[in-house]
C-alpha positions in Angstrom: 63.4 87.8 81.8 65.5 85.5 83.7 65.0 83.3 86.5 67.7 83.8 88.9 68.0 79.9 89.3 69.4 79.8 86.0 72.0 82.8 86.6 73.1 80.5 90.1 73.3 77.3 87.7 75.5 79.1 85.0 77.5 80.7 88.5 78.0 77.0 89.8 79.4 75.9 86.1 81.6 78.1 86.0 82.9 78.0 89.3 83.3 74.4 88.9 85.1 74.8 85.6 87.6 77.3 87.2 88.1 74.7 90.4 89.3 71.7 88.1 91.3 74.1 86.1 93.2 75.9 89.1 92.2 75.6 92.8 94.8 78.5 93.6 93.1 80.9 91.5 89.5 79.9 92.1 90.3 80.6 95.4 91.4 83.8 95.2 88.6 84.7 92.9 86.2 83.8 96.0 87.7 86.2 98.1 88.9 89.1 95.7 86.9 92.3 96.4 84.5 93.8 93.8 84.1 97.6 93.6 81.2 97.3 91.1 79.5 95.3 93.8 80.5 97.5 97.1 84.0 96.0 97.8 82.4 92.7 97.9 83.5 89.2 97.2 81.6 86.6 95.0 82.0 84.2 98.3 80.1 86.6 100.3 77.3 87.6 97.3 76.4 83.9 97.4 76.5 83.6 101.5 74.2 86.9 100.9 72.1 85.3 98.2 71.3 82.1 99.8 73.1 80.8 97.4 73.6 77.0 99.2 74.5 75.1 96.3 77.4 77.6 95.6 78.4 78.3 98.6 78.6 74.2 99.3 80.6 73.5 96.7 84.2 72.0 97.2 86.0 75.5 96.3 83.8 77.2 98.4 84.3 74.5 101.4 87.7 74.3 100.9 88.6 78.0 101.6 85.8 78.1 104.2 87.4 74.8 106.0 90.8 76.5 106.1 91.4 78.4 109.2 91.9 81.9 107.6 89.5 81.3 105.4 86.7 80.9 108.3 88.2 84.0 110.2 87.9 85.9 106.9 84.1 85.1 106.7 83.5 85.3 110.3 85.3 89.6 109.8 83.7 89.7 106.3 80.1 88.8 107.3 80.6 90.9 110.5 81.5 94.0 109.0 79.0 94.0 106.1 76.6 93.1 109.0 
């Protein structure tokens, strides 16, 4: 089995593989909705998760430090709240 650590360290790689390949589409990776995982979005699994290390790295800081990127967490977090 496992340790989830190492599943967050193999998410982190590969987000930052997809940030230096494309910013664009790592961003709108972060915010597309999963139906597998209840309409959710891999930005929001990791706020969920506790997942600091993911959620502070620069993809994940850039979309959050854009304005509709903050309003979209702010409705996101609220709804699934």
């Amino acid at each position: 089995m496992h340790d989830c650590s190492e599943f967050e360290g193999i998410a982190i790689g590969v987000l930052g593989e997809c940030f230096t390949s494309d910013e664009s589409k790592t961003k709108s990776l972060l915010v597309r909705c999963i139906p597998s995982y209840g309409h959710t979005t891999l930005l929001q699994l990791a706020v969920e998760a506790d997942n600091k290390e993911f959620v502070g790295h620069q993809a994940c800081q850039n979309l959050l430090n854009t304005s509709g990127g903050a309003r979209w967490m702010n409705w996101k977090l609220e709804i699934s709240g």
